[in-house]
N, C-alpha and C positions, 0 to 999 in steps of 0.2 A: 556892263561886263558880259561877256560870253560864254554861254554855260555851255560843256561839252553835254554829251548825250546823257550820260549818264548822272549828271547834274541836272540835268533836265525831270528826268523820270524820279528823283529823291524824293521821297514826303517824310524825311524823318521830320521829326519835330511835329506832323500835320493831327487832325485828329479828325475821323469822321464818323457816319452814320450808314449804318447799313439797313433797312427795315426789311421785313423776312430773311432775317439774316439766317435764320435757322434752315433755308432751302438750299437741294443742291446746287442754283446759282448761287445764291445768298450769300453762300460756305464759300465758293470760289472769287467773288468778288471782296470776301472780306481776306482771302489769303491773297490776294494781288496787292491790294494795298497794305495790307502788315507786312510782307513781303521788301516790300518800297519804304518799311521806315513808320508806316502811318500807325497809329492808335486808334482801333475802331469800336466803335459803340455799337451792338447788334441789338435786333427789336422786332419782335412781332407779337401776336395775341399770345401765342405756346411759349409761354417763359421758360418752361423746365427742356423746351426743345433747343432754345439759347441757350439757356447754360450749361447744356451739353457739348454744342459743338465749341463753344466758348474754352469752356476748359480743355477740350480735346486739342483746340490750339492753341493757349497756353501753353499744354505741355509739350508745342513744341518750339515755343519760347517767340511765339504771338503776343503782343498785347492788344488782347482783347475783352470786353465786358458786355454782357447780354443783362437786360430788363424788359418788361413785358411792356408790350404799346399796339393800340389798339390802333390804324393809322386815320380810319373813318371819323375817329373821335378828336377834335383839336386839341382839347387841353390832354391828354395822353402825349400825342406829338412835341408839344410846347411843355413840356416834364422834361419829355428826352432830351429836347436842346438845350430847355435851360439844364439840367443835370452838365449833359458836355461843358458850357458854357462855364457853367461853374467850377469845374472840376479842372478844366484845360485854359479856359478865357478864351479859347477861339475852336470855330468851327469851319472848314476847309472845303471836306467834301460831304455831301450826301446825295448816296444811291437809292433812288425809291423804288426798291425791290418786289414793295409786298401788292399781293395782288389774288391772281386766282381767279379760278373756274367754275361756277357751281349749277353749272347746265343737265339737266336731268331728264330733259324732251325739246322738241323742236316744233319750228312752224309746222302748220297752221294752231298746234294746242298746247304752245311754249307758256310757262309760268311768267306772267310778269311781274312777281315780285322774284324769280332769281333774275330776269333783267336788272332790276335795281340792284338788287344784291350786287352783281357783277361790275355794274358802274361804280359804285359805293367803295368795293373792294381796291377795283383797279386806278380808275380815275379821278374819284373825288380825293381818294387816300392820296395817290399823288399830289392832287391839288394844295391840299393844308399839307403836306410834309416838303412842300416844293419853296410855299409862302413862309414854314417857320423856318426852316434850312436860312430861307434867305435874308431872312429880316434879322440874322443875326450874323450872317456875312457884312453886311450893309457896312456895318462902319468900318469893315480891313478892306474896305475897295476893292473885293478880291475873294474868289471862291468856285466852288464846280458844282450841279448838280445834275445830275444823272437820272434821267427816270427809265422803269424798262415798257418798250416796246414789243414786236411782237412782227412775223411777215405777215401775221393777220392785222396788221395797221394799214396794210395798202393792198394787202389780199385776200381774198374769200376763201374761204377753202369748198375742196370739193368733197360731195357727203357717199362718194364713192368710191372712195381710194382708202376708207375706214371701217374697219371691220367690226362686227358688235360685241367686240367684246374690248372695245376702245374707247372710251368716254369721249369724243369731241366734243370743243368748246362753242359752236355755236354761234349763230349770231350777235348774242351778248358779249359775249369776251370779243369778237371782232369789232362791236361798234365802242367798245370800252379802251381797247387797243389803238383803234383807228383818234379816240376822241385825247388818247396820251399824247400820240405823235403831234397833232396840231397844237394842246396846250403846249407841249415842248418849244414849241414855236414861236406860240405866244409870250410866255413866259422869259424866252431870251430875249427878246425885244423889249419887254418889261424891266429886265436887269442888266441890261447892256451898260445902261451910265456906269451900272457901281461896281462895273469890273466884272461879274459873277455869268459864268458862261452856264447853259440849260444846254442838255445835249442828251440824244433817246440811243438807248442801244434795243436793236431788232432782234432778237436770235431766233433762229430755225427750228428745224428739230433735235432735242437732246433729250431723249427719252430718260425716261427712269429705268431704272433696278428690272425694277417688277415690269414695266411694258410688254406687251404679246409679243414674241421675238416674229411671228408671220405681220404686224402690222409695221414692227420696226424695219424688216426687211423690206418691206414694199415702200418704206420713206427713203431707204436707203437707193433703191431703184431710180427714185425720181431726182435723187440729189447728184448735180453735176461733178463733183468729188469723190462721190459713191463711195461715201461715208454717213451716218450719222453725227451728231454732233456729242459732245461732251462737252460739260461745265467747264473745265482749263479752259476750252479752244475760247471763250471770250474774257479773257483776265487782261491778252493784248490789248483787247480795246479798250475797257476799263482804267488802266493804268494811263491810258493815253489819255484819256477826259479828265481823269484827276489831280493829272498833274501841272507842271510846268510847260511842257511838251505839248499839250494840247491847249494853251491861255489863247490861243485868236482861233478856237473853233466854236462857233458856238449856232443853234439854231438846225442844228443838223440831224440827220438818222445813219445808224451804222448799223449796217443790215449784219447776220453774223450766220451766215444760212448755208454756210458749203455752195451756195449759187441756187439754190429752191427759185429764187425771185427770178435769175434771168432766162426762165422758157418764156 
């Protein structure tokens, strides 16, 4: 049968996972899919930061639940699903949100243990949040999962166009980043028999609140849109991986950069 579009994009009845659900993407990819119908489960180490934004959307007639998950840690991960599991019987989508920067110096006298920290945060966490997502998709032949990427998955940044009162991320979150993209890859080749598509979203700069407004300007300078970004501007693509709409995409990156990537 033939879904019009807007059948396409529906996840009522769906239920998923959002880990750093508590961040300002976090918050916008868990209102695109409540939004569409979903029931989402939010999760990160800051539980009372969950069930803040948790209840904040509730009250505007979201269903949403936040618990605290640690995503480095498997059996924390493997709580959250089975919880879902339990509570819904099935698990649809999950966005592996959670992640992070924790760069505090640079070559030549960079800490390596915030290197691992970084890997640990960004890409191991995906890794066990991608495997238990999936091993409970596995028997509805069918499912989405989402991991986030980064333009620093295929590009360096320059340590000149940041001003010091700007924390960059560093070589570690680039090679943490770059190392999400190709698992994304991996990973949809791995679950391609059992229906369940892997797919990376890229995004650019979306500054925060607090950002230096002379660093956020000079991002805005280099962005072919000559805008900065904002958490909505990626919900279109979200909703398109999650749903119906996006089931024969899978192995792919969706850059979300205002055009940063094509000088």
């Amino acid at each position: 049968m033939t879904k019009t579009v807007q059948e396409l994009f529906d996840l009522t009845g769906r239920t998923a996972i959002v880990t750093g659900g508590g961040t300002h993407l976090g918050t916008a990819f868990t209102e695109a899919l409540c939004d569409l119908g979903a029931k989402v489960y939010i999760a990160s180490r800051r539980a009372e930061l969950c069930q803040e934004v948790a209840q904040r959307l509730r009250g505007r007639g979201m269903d949403v639940l936040a618990m605290r998950c640690d995503v480095t840690e498997e059996s924390q991960v493997d709580a959250l699903v089975d919880r879902v599991m339990n509570e819904n019987g099935r698990l649809d989508i999950a966005v592996c949100n959670a992640g992070g920067s924790f760069t505090t110096g640079y070559p030549p006298d960079a800490d390596i243990d915030e290197f691992r920290r970084t890997l640990e945060a960004n890409l191991t966490g995906t890794y066990i949040t991608a495997q238990s997502a999936g091993r409970a998709m596995i028997p509805a032949k069918n499912g989405s999962i989402i991991t986030l990427g980064s333009i620093a998955s295929t590009l360096s940044m320059d340590p000149r166009i940041y001003n010091s009162e700007f924390k960059r991320s560093g070589p570690p979150y680039i090679a943490a980043k770059g190392g999400v993209l190709n698992l994304t890859r991996a990973m949809a080749a791995e679950f391609g028999e059992y229906g369940i598509t892997v797919n990376c979203i890229s995004p650019g700069q979306i500054p925060r609140t607090e950002t230096n407004a002379d660093q956020v300007e000079t991002f805005r300078k280099m962005i072919p849109l000559q805008r900065t970004g904002v958490s909505q501007d990626l919900k279109g693509t979200v909703a398109l991986l999650a749903s119906d709409a996006g089931t024969w995409i899978t192995g792919q990156e969706f850059r979300v950069d205002g055009g940063w990537s094509i000088w």
